[in-house]
C-alpha positions as CSV (number, residue, x, y, z in Angstrom):
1,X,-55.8,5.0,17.0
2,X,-56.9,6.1,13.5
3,X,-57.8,3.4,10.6
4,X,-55.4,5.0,8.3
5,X,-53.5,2.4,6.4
6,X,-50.2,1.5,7.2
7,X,-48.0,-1.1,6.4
8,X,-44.9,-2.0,8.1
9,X,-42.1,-4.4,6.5
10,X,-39.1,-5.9,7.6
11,X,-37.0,-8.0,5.8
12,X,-33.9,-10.4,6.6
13,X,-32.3,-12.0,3.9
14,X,-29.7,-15.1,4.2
15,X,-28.6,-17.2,2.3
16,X,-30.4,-21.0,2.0
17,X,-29.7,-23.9,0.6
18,X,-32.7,-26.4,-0.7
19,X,-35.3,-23.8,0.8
20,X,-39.0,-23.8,-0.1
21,X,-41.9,-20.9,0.5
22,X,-45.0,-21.6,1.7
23,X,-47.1,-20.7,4.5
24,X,-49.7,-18.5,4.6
25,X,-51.0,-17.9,8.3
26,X,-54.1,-15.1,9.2
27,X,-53.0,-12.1,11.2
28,X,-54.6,-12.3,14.7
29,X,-57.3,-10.1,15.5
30,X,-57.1,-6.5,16.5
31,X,-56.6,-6.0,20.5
32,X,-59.9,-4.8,22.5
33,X,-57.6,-1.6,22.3
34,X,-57.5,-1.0,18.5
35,X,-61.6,-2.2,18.6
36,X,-62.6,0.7,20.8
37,X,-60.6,3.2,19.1
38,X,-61.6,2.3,15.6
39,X,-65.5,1.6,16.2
40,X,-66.0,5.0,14.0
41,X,-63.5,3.8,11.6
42,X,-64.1,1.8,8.1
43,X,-63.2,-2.0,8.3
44,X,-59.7,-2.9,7.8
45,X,-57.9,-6.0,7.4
46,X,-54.7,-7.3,8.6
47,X,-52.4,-10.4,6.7
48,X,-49.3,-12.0,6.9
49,X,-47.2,-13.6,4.9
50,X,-44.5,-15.5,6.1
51,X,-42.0,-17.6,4.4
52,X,-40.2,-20.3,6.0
53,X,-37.6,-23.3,5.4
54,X,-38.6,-26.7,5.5
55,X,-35.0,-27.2,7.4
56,X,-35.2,-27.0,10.7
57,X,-31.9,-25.1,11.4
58,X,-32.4,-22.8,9.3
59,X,-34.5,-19.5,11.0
60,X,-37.4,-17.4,9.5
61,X,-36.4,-15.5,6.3
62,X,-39.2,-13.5,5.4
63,X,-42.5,-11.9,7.3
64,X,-44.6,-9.0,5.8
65,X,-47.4,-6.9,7.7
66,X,-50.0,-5.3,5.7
67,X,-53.2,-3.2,6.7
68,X,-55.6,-2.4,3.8
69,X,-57.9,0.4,3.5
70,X,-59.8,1.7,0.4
71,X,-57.1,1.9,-2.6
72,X,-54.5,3.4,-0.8
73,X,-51.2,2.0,-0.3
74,X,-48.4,3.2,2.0
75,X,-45.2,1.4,2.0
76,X,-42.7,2.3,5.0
77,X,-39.7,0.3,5.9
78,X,-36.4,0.1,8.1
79,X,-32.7,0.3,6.7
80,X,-29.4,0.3,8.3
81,X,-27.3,2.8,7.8
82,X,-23.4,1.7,8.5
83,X,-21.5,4.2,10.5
84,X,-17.6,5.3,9.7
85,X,-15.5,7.9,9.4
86,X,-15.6,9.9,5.8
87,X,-13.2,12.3,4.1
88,X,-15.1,15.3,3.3
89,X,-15.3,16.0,-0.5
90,X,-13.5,13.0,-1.0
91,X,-13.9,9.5,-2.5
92,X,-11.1,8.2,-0.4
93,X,-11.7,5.1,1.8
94,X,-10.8,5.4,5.6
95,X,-8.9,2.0,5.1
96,X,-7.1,3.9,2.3
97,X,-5.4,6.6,4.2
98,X,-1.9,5.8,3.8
99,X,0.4,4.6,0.3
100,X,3.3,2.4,0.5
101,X,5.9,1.8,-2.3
102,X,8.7,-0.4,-3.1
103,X,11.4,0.0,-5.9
104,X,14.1,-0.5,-7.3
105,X,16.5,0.4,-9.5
106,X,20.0,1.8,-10.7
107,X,22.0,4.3,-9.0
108,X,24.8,6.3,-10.9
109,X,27.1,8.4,-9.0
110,X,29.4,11.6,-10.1
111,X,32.4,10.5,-11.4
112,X,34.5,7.7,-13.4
113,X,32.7,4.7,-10.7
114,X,30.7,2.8,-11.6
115,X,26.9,1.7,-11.5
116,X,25.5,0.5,-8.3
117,X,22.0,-1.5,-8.0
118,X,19.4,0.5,-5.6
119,X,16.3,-0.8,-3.7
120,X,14.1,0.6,-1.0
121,X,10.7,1.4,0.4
122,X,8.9,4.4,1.3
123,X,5.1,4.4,3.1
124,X,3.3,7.2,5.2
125,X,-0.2,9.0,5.4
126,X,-2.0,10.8,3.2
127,X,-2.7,14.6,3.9
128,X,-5.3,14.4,1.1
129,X,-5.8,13.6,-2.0
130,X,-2.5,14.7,-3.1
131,X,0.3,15.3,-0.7
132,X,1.8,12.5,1.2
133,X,4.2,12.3,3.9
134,X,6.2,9.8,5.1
135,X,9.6,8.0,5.9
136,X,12.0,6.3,3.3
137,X,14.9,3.8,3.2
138,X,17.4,3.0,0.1
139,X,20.1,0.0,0.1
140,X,22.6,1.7,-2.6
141,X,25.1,-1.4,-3.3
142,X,28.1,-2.3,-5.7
143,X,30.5,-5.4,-5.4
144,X,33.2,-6.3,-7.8
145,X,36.0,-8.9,-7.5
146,X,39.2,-8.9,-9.3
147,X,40.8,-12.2,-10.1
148,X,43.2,-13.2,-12.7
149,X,43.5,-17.2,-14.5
150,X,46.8,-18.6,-12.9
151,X,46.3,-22.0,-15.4
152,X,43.7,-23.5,-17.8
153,X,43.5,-27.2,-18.9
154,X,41.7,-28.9,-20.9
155,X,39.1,-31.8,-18.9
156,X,37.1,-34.5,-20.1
157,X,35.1,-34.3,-23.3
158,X,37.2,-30.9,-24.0
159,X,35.7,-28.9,-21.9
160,X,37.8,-26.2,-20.6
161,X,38.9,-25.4,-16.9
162,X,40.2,-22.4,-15.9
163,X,41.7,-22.1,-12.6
164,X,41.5,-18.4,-11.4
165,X,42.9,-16.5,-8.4
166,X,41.3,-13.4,-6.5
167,X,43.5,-9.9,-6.5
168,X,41.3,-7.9,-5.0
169,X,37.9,-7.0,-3.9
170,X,35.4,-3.9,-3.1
171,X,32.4,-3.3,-1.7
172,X,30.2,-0.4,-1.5
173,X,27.0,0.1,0.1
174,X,25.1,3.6,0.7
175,X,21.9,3.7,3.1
176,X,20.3,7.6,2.4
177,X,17.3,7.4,5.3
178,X,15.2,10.6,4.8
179,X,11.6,12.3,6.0
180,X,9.8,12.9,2.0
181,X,6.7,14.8,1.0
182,X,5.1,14.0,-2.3
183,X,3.0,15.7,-4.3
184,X,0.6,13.4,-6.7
185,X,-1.3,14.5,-9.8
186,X,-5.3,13.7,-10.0
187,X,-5.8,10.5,-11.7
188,X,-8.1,12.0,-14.4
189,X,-6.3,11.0,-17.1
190,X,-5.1,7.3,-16.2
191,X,-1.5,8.2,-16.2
192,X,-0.4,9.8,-13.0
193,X,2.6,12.1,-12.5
194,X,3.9,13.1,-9.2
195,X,7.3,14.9,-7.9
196,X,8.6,14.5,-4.2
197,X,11.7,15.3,-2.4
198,X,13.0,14.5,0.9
199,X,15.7,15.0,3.3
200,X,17.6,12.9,6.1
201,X,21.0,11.1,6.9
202,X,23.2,8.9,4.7
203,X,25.8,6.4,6.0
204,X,28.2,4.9,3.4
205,X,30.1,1.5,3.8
206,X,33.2,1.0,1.9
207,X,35.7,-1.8,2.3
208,X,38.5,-3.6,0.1
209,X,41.1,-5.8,0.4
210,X,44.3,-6.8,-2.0
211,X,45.3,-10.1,-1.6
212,X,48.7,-9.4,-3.7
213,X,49.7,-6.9,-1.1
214,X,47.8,-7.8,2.1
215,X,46.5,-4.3,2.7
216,X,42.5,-3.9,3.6
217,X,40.7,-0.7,4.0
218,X,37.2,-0.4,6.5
219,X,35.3,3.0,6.8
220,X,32.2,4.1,7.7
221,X,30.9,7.6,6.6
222,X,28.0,9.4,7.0
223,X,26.7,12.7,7.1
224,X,23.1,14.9,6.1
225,X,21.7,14.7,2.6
226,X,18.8,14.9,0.2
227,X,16.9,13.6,-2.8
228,X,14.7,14.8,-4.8
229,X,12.3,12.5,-7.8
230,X,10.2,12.7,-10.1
231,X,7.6,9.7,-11.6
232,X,4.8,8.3,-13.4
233,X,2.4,6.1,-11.9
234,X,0.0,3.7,-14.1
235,X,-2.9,2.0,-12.6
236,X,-2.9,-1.6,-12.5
237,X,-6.8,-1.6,-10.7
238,X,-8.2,-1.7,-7.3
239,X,-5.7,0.3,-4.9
240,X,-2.2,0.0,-7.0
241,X,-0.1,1.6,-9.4
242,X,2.9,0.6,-11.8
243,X,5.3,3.3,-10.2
244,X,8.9,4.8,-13.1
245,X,10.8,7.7,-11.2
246,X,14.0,9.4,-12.4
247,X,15.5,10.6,-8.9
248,X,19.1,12.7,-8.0
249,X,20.6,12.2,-4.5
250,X,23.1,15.0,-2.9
251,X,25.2,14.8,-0.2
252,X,28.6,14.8,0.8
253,X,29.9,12.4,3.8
254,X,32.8,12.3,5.8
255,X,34.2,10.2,8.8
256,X,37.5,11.0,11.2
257,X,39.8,8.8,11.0
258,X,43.5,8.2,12.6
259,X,45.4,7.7,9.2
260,X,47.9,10.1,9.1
261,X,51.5,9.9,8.5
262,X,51.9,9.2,11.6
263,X,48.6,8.2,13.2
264,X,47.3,11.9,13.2
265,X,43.6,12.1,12.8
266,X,42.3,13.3,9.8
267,X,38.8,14.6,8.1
268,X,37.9,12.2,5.3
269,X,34.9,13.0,3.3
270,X,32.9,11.0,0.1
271,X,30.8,13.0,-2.8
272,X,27.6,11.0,-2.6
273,X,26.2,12.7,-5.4
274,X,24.1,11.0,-8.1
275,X,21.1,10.5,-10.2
276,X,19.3,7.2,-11.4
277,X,16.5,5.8,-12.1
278,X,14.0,3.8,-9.8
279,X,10.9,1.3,-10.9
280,X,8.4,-0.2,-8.6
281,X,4.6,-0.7,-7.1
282,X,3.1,1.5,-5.3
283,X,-0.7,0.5,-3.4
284,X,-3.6,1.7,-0.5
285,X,-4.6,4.8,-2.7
């Protein structure tokens, strides 16, 4: 073995509480080994440093190794290297391989009806940087109630009380369930635009009854459509994004029903078309 200097380190940190440092112990002796194979070799000395805690659970932090010769000093240590999986040419995260997003919004469809509120969710992987792919779900709803004030009076302190009596009532609510891919814009420039589009199936609700006459109406329709959106996304920090979409949904359902004349069945179809607009959170970028 060589006299060449070396010096080995090794290093565990923890953290202590109340810890003191001091101990300075002499390195034992070379080995009959080292003597033989260094009787040729200059004199060299060994120390060691250790640091300790004056508590007796807590282990040994620190304990350095050093073997001096001339001037020279060579420093050589151990570090550990964690291993995962990496996207190559990517700063994306393994744990950030997927985006999820929830909205909502207002949906208005073709025609003289009116308004209906819209929420949903949409989440899948990431293909890169850029395109996403996934599955989405929308709740499409509208209520309204028709009633009309049969008497008012006049109760204590003067306030008044109406009395009012239900005519009718609707409801509509529209579940479009579709397969997207998105397309998102880098982020150089803080704001970030994307567009997507997606297709699927669309099932439609609809049901009413008029208390003045007695008569109800149930139906169910469904049938293939699509959507296409859209958006901006601002970064709020860390993994998530302020999400504004303008979005237009297409499709035309129907259902067979036996309301004919007389009890015939017949093909009944809905225009589901629409646009709106949608605002929401988006995160795991």
């Amino acid at each position: 073995m060589h006299a060449s200097l070396r010096l080995t380190a090794a290093v565990a940190a923890a953290l202590l509480a109340h810890a003191s440092v001091a101990l300075a112990v002499p390195a034992p002796g070379p080995s009959p080994s080292d003597q033989v194979a260094s009787d040729d070799a200059p004199a060299s000395t060994t120390t060691a440093v250790v640091a300790t805690s004056e508590t007796p659970d807590v282990p040994l932090m620190l304990a350095v190794a050093c073997r001096e010769r001339g001037t020279t000093v060579v420093m050589s240590g151990v570090h550990y290297r964690p291993r995962y999986r990496t996207y190559r040419n990517s700063s994306r995260r393994p744990e950030s391989a997927g985006v999820s997003q929830i909205h909502g919004g207002e949906f208005d469809p073709d025609g003289d009806q009116n308004a209906r509120m819209d929420v949903g969710i949409r989440g899948g992987p990431m293909l890169d940087d850029n395109i996403q792919i996934g599955l989405g779900v929308d709740w499409i709803h509208k209520g309204e109630h028709i009633s009309t004030v049969t008497t008012s009076t006049t109760g204590p302190g003067g306030v008044p009380i109406e009395v009012k009596q239900d005519i009718a009532r609707a409801s509509v609510n529209m579940f479009p369930i579709m397969a997207f891919m998105q397309l998102t814009a880098s982020n150089d420039f803080g704001i970030v635009p994307y567009v997507g589009g997606g297709g699927g199936y669309q099932v439609l609700v609809l049901s009413g009854d008029d208390f003045t006459t007695g008569n109800s109406f149930e139906g169910t329709f469904s049938g293939w459509g699509w959507q296409a959106w859209a958006g901006l996304g601002i970064p709020l920090g860390g993994r998530t994004r302020l999400t504004g979409e303008a979005f237009v949904n297409g499709a035309e359902l129907a259902r067979d029903a036996n309301d004919g004349p007389n009890g015939e069945k017949v093909h009944e179809t809905v225009n589901g078309d629409g646009m709106g607009l949608r605002f929401g959170v988006a995160w795991g970028f």
